[in-house]
PDB file of the backbone (N, CA, C, O) and the ligand in Angstrom, with CONECT records:
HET     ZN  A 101       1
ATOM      1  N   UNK A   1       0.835  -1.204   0.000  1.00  0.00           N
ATOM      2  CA  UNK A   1       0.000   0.000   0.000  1.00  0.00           C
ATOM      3  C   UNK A   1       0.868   1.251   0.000  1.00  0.00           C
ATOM      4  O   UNK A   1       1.960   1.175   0.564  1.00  0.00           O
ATOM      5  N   UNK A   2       0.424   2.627  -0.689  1.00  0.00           N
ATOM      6  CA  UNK A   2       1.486   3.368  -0.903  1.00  0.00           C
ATOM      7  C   UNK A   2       0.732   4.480   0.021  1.00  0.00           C
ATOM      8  O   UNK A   2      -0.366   4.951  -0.276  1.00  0.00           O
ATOM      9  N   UNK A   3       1.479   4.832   1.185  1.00  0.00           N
ATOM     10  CA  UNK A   3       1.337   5.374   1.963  1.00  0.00           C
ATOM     11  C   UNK A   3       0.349   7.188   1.765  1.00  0.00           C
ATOM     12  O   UNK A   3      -0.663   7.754   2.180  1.00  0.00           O
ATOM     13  N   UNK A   4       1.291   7.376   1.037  1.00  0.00           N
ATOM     14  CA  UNK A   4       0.465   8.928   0.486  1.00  0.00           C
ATOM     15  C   UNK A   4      -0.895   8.476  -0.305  1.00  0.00           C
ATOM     16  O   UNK A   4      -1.921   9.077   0.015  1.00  0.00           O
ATOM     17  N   UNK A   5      -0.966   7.667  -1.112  1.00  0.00           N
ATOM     18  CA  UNK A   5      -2.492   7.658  -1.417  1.00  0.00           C
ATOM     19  C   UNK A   5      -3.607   7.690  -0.936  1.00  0.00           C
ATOM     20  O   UNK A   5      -4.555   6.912  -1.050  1.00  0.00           O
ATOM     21  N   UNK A   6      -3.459   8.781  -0.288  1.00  0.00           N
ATOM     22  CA  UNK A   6      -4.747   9.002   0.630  1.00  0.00           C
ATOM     23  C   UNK A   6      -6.172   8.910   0.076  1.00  0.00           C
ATOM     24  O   UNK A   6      -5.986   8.972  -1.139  1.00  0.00           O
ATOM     25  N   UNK A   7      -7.294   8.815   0.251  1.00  0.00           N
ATOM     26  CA  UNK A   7      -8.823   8.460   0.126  1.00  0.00           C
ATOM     27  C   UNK A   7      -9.341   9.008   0.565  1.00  0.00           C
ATOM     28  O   UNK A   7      -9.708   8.504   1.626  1.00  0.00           O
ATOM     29  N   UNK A   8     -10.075  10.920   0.233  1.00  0.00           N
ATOM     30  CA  UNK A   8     -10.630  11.252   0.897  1.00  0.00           C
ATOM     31  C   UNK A   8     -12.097  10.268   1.045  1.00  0.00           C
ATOM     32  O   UNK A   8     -12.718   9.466   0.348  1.00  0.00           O
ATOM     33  N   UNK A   9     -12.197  10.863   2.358  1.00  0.00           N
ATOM     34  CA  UNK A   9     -13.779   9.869   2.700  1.00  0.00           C
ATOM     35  C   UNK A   9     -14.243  11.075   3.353  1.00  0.00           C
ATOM     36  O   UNK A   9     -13.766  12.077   3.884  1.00  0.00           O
ATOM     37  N   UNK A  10     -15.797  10.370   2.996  1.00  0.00           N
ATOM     38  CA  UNK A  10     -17.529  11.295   3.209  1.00  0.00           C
ATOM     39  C   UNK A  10     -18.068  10.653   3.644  1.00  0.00           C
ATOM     40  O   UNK A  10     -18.195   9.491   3.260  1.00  0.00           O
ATOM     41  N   UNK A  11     -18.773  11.301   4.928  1.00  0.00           N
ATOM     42  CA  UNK A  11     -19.826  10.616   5.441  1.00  0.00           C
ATOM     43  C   UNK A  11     -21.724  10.766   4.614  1.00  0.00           C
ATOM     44  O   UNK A  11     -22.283  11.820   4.310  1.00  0.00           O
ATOM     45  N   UNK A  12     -22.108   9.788   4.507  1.00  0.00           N
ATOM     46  CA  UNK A  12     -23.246   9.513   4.016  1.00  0.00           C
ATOM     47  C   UNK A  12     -24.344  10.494   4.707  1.00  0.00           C
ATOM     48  O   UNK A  12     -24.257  10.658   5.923  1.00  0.00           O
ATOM     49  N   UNK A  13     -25.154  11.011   4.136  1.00  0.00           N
ATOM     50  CA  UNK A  13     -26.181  11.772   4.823  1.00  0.00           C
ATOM     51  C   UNK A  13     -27.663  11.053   5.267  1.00  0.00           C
ATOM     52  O   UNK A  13     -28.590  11.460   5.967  1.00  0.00           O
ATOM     53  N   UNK A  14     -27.414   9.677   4.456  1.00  0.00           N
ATOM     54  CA  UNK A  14     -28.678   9.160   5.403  1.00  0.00           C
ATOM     55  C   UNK A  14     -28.010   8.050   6.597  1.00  0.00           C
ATOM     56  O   UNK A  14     -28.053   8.194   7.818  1.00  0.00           O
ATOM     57  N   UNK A  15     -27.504   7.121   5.962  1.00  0.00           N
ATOM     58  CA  UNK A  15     -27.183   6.273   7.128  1.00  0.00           C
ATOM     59  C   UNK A  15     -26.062   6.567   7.468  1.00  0.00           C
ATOM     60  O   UNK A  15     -25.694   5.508   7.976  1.00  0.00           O
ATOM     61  N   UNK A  16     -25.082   7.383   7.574  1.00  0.00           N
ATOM     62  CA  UNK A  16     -24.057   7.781   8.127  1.00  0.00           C
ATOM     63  C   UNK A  16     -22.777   6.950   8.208  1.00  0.00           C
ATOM     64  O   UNK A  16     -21.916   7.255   9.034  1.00  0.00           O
ATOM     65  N   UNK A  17     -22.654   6.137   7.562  1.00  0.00           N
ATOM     66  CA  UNK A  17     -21.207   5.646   7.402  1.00  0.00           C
ATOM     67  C   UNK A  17     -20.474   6.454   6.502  1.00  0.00           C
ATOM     68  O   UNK A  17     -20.903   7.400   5.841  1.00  0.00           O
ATOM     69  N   UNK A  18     -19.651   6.124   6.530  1.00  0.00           N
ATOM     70  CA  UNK A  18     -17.892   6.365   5.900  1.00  0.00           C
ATOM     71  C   UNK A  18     -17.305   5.869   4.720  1.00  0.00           C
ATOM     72  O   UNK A  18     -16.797   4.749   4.665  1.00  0.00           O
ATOM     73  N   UNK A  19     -17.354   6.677   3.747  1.00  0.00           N
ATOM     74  CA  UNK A  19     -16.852   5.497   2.396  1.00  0.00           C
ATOM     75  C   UNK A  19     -15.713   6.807   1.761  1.00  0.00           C
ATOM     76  O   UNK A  19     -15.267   7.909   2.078  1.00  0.00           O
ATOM     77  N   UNK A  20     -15.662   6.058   0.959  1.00  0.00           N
ATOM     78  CA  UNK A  20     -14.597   6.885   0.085  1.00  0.00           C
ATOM     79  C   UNK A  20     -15.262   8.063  -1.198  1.00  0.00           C
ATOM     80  O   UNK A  20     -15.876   7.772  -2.225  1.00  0.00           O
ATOM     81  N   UNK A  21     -14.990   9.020  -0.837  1.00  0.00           N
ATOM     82  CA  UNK A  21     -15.335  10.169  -1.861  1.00  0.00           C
ATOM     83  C   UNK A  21     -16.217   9.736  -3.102  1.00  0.00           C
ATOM     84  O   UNK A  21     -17.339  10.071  -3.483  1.00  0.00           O
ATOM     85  N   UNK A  22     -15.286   8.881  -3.565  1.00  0.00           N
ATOM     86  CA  UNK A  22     -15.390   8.546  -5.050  1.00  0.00           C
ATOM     87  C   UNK A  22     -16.889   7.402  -5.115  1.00  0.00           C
ATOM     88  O   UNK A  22     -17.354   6.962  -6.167  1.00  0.00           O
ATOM     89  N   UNK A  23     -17.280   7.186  -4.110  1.00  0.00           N
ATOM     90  CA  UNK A  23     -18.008   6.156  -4.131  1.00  0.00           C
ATOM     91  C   UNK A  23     -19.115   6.482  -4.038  1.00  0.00           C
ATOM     92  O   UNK A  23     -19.976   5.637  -4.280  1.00  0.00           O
ATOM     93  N   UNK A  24     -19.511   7.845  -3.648  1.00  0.00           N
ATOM     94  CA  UNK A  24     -20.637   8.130  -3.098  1.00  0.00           C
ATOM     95  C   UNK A  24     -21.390   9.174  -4.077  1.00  0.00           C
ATOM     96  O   UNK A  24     -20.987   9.601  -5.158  1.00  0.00           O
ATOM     97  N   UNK A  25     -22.152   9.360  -3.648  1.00  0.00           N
ATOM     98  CA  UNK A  25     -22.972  10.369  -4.729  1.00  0.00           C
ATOM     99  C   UNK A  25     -22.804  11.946  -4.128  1.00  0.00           C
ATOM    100  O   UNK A  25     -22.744  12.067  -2.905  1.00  0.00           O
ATOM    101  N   UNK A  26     -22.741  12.949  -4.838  1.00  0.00           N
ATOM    102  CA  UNK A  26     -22.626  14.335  -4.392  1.00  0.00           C
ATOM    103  C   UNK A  26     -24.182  14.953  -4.212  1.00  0.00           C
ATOM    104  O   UNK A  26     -24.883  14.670  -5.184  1.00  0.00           O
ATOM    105  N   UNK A  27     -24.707  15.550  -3.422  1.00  0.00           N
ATOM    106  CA  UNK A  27     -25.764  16.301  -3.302  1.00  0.00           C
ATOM    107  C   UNK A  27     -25.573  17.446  -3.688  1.00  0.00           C
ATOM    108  O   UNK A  27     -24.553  17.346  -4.370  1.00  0.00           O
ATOM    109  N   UNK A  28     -25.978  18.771  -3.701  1.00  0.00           N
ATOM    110  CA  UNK A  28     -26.175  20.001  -3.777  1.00  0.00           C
ATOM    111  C   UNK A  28     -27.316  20.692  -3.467  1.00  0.00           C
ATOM    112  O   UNK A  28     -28.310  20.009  -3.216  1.00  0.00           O
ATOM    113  N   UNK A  29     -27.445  22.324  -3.409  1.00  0.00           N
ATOM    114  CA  UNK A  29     -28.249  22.820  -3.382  1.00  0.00           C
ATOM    115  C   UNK A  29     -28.144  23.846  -5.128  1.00  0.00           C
ATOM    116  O   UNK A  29     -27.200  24.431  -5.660  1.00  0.00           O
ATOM    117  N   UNK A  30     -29.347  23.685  -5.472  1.00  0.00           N
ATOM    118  CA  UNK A  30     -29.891  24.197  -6.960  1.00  0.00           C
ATOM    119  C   UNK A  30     -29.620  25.383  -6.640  1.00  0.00           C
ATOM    120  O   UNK A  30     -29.919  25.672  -5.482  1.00  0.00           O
ATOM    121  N   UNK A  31     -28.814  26.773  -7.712  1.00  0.00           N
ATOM    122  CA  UNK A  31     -28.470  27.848  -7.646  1.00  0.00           C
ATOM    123  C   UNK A  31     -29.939  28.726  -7.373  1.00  0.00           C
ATOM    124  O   UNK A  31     -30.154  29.723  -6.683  1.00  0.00           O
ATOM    125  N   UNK A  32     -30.901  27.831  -8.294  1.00  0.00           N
ATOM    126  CA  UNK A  32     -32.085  29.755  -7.856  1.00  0.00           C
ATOM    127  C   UNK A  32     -33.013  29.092  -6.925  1.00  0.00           C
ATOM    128  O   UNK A  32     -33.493  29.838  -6.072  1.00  0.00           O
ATOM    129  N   UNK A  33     -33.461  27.554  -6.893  1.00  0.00           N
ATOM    130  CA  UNK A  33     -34.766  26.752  -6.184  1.00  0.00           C
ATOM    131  C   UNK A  33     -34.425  26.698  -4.856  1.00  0.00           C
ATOM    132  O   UNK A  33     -35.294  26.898  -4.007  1.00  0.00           O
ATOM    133  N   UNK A  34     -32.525  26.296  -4.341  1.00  0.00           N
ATOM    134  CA  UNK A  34     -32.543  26.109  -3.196  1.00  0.00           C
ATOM    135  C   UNK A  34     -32.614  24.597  -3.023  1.00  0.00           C
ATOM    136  O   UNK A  34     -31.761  24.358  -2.167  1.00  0.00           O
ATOM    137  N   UNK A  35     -33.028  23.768  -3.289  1.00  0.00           N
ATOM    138  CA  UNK A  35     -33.743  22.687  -3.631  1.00  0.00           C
ATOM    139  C   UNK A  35     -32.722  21.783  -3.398  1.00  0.00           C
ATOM    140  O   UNK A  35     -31.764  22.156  -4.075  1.00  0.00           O
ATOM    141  N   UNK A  36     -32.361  20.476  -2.590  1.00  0.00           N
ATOM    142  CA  UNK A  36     -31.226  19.908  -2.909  1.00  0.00           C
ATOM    143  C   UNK A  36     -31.378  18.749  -4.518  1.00  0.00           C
ATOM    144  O   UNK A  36     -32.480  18.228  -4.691  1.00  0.00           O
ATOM    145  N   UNK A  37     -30.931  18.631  -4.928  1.00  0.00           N
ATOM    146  CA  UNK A  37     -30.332  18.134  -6.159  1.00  0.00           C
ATOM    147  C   UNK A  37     -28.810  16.960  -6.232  1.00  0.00           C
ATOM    148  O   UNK A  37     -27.764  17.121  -5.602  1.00  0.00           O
ATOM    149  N   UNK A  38     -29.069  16.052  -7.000  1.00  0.00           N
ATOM    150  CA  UNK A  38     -28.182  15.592  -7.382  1.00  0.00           C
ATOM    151  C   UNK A  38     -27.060  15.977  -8.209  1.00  0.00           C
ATOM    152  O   UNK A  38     -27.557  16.310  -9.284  1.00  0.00           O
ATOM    153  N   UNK A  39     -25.988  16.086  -8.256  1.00  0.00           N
ATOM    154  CA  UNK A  39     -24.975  17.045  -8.461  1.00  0.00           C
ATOM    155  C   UNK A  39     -24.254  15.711  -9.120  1.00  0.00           C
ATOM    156  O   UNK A  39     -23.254  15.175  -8.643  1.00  0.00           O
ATOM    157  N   UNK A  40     -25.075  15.203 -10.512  1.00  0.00           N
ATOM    158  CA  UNK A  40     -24.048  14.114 -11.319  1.00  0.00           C
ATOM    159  C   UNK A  40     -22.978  14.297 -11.848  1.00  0.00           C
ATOM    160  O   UNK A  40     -22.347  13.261 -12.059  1.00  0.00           O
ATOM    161  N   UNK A  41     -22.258  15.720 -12.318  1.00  0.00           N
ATOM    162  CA  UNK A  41     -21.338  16.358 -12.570  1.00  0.00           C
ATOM    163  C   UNK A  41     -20.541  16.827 -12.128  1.00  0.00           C
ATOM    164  O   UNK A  41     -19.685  17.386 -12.814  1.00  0.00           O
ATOM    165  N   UNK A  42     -20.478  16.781 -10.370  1.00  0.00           N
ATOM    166  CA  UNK A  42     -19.772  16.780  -9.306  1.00  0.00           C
ATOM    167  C   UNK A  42     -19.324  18.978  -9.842  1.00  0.00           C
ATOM    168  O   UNK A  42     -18.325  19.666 -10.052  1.00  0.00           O
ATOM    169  N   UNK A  43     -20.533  19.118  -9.815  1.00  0.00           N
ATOM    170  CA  UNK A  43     -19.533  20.710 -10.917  1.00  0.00           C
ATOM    171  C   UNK A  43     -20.504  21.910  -9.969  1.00  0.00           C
ATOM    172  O   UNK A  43     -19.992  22.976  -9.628  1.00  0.00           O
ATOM    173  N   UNK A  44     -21.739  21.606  -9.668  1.00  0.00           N
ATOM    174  CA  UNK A  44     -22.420  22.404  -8.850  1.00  0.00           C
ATOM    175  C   UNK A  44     -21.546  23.048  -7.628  1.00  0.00           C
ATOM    176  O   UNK A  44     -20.662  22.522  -6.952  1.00  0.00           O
ATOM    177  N   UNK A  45     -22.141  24.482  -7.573  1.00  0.00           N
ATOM    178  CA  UNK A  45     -20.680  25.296  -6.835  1.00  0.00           C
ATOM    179  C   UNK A  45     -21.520  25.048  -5.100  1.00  0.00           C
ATOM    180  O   UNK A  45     -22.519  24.363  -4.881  1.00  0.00           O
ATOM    181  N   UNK A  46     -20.858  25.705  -4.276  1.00  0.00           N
ATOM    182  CA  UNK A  46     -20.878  25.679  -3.098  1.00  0.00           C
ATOM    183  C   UNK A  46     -21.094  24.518  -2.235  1.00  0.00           C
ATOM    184  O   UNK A  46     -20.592  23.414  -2.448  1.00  0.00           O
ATOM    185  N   UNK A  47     -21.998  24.858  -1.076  1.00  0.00           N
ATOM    186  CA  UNK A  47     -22.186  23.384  -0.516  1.00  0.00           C
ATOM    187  C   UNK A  47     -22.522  21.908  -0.697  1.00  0.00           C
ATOM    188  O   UNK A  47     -23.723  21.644  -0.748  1.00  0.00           O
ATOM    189  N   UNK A  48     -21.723  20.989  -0.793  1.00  0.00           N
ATOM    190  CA  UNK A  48     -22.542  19.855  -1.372  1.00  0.00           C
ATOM    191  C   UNK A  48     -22.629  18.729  -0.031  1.00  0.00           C
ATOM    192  O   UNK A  48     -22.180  19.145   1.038  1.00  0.00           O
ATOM    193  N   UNK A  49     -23.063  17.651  -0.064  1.00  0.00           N
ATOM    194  CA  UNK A  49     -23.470  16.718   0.635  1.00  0.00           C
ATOM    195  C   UNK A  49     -22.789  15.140  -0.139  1.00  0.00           C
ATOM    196  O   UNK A  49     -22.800  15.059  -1.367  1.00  0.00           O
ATOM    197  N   UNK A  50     -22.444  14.419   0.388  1.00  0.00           N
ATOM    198  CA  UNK A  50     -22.600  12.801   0.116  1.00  0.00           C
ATOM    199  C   UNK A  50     -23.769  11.818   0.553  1.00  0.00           C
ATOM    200  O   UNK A  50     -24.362  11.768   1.631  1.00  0.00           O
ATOM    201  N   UNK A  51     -23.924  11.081  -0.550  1.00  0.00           N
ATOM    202  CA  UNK A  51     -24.641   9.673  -0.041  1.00  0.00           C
ATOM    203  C   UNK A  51     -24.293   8.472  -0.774  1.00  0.00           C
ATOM    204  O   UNK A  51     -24.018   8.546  -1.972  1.00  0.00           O
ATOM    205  N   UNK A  52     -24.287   7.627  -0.292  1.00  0.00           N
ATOM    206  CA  UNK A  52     -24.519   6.101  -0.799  1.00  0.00           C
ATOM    207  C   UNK A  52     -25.668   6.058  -1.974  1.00  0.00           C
ATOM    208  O   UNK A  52     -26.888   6.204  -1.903  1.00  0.00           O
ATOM    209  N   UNK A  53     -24.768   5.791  -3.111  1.00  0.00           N
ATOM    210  CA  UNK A  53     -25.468   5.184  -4.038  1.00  0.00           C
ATOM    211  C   UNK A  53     -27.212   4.246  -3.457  1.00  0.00           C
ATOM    212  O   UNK A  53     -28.353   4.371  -3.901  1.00  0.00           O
ATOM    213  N   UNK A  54     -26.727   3.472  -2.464  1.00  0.00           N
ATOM    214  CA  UNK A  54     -27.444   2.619  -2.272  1.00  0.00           C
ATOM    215  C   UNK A  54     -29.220   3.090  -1.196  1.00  0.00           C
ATOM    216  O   UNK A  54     -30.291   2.514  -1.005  1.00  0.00           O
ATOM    217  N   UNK A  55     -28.432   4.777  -0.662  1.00  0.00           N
ATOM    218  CA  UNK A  55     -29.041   5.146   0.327  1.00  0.00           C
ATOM    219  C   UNK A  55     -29.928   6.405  -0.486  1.00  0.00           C
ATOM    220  O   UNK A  55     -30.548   7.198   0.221  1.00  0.00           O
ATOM    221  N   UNK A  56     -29.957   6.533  -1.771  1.00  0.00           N
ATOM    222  CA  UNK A  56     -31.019   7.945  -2.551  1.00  0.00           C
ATOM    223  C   UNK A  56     -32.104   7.923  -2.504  1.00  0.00           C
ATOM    224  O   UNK A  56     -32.815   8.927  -2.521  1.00  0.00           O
ATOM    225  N   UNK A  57     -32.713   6.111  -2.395  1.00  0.00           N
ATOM    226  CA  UNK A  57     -33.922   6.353  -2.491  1.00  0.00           C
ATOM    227  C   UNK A  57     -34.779   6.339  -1.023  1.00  0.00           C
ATOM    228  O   UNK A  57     -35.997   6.275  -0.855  1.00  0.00           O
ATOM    229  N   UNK A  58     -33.676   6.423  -0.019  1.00  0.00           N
ATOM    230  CA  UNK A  58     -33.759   6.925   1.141  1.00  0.00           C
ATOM    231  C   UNK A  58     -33.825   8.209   1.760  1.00  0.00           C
ATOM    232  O   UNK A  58     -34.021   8.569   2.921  1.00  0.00           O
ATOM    233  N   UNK A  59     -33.602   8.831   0.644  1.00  0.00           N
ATOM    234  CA  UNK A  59     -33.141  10.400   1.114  1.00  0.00           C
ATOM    235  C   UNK A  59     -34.523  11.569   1.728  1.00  0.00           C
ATOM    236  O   UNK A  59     -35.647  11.993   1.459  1.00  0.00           O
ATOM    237  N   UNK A  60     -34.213  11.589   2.001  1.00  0.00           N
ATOM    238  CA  UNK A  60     -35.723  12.712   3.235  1.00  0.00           C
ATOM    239  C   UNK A  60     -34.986  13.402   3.000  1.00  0.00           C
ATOM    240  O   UNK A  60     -33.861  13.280   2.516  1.00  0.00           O
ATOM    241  N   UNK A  61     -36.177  15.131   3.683  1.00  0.00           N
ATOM    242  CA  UNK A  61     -35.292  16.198   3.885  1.00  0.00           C
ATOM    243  C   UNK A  61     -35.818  15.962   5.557  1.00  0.00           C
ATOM    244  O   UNK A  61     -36.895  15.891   6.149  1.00  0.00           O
ATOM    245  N   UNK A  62     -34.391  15.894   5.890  1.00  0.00           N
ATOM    246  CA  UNK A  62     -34.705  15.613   7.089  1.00  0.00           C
ATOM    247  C   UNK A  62     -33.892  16.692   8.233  1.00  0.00           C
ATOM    248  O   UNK A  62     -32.963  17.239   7.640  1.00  0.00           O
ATOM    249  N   UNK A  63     -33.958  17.027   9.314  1.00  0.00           N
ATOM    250  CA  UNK A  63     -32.857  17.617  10.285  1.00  0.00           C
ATOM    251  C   UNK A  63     -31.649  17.378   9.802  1.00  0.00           C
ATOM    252  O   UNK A  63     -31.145  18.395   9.325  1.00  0.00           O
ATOM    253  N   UNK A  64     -31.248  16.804   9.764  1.00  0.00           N
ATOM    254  CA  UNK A  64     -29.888  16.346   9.288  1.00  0.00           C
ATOM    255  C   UNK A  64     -29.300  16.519   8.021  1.00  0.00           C
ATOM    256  O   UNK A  64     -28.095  16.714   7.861  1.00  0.00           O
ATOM    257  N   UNK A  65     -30.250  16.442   6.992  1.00  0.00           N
ATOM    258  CA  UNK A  65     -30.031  17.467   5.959  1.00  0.00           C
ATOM    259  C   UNK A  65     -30.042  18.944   5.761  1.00  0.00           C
ATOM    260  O   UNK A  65     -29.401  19.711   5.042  1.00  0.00           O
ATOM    261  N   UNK A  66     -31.111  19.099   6.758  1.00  0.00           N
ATOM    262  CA  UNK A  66     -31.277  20.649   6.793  1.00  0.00           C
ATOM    263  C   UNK A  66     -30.267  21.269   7.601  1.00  0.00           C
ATOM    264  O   UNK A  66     -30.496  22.435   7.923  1.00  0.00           O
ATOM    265  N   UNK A  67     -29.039  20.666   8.061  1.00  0.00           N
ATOM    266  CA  UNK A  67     -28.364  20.820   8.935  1.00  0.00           C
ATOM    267  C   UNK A  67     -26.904  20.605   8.150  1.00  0.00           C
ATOM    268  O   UNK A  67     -25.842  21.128   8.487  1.00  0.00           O
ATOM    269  N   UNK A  68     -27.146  19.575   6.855  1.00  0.00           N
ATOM    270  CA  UNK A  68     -25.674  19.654   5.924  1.00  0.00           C
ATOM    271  C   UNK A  68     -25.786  20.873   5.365  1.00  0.00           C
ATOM    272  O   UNK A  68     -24.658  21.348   5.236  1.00  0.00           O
ATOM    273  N   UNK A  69     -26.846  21.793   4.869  1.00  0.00           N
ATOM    274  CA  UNK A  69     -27.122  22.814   4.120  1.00  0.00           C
ATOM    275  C   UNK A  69     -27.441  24.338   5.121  1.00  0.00           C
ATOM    276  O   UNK A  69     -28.181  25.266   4.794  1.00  0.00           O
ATOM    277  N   UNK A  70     -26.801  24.241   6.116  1.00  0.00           N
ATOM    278  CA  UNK A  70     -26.969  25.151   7.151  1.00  0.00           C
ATOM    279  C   UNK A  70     -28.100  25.877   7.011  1.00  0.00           C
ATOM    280  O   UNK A  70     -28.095  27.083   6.767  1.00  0.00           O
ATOM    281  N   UNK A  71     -29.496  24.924   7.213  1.00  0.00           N
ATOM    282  CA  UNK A  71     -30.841  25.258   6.738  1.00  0.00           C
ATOM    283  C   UNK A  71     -30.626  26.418   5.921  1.00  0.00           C
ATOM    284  O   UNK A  71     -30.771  27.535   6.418  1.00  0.00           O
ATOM    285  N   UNK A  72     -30.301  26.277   4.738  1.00  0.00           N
ATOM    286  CA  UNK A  72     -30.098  27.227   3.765  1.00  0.00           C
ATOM    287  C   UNK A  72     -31.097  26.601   2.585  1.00  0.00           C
ATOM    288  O   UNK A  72     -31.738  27.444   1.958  1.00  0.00           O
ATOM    289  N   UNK A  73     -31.315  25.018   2.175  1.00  0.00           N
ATOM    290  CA  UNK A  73     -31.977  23.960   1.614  1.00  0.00           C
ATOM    291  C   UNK A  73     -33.617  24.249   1.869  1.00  0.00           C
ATOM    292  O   UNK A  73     -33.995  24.329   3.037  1.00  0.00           O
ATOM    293  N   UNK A  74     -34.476  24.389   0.902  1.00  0.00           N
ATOM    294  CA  UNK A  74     -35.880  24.440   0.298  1.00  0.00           C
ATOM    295  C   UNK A  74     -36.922  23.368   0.380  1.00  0.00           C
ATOM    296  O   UNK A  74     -38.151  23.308   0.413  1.00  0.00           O
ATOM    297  N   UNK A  75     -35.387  22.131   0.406  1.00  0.00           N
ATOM    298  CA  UNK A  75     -36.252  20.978   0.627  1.00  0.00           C
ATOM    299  C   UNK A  75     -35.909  19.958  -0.487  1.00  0.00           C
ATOM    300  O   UNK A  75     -34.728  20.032  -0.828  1.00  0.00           O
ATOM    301  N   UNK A  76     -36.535  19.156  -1.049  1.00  0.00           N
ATOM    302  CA  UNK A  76     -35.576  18.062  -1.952  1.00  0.00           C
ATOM    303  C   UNK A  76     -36.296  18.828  -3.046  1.00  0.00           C
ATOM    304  O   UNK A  76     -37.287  19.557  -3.005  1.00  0.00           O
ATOM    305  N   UNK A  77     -35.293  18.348  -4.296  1.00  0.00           N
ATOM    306  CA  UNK A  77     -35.993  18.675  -5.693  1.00  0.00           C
ATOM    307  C   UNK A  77     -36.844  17.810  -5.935  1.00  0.00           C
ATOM    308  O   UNK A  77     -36.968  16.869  -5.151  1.00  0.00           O
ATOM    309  N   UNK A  78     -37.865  17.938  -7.397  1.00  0.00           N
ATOM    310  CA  UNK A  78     -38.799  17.105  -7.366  1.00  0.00           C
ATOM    311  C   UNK A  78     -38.009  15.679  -7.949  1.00  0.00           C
ATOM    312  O   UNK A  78     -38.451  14.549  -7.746  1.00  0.00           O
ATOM    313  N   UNK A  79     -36.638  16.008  -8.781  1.00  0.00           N
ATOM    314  CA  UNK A  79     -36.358  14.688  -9.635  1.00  0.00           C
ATOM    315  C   UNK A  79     -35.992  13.884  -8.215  1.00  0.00           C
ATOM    316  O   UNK A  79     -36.203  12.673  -8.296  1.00  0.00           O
ATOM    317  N   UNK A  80     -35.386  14.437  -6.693  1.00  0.00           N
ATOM    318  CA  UNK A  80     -35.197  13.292  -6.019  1.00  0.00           C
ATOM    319  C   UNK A  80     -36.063  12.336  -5.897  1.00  0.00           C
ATOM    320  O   UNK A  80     -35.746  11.195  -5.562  1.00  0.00           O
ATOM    321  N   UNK A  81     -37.402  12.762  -6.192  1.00  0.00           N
ATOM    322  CA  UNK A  81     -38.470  12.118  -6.103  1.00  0.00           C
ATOM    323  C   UNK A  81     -39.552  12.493  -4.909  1.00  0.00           C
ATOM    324  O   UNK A  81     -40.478  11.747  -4.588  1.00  0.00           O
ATOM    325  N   UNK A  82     -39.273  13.787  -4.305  1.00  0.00           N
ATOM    326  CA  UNK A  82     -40.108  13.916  -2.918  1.00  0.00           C
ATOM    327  C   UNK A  82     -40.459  15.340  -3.162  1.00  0.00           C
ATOM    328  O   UNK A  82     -41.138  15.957  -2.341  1.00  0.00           O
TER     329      UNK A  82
HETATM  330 ZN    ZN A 101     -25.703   5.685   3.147  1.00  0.00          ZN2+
END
């Protein structure tokens, strides 16, 4: 293992484990809606969020989201599905 190859890691916003950056999905908040959004382009500016691939169709707007987005967040977009 080569010591410097570090892995940044993100914690998941629904179930809260620990994975590696690359693994996870980026959230955002939408520039004019507010709205969090999936950020497939990893290109959306300011605050973003992680989750587990496995954990989206889990995703609430919940305290804890409203709390990655320093209740700054509108609430989910409609494509999250909510
Ligand atoms: Zn998760």
């Amino acid at each position: 293992m080569e010591p410097r190859a570090h892995v940044p890691v993100r914690t998941c916003l629904v179930c809260g484990k620990k994975s590696a950056k690359f693994a996870l999905l980026r959230v955002a908040l939408s520039p004019v809606e507010r709205t969090v959004v999936l950020d497939r382009k990893q290109r959306l500016e300011g605050r973003g969020a992680y989750i587990c691939q496995g954990c989206l169709p889990n995703l609430r707007y919940t305290k804890r989201v409203q709390r990655a987005f320093r209740n700054e967040a509108k609430g989910l977009a409609e494509s999250l599905g909510r």
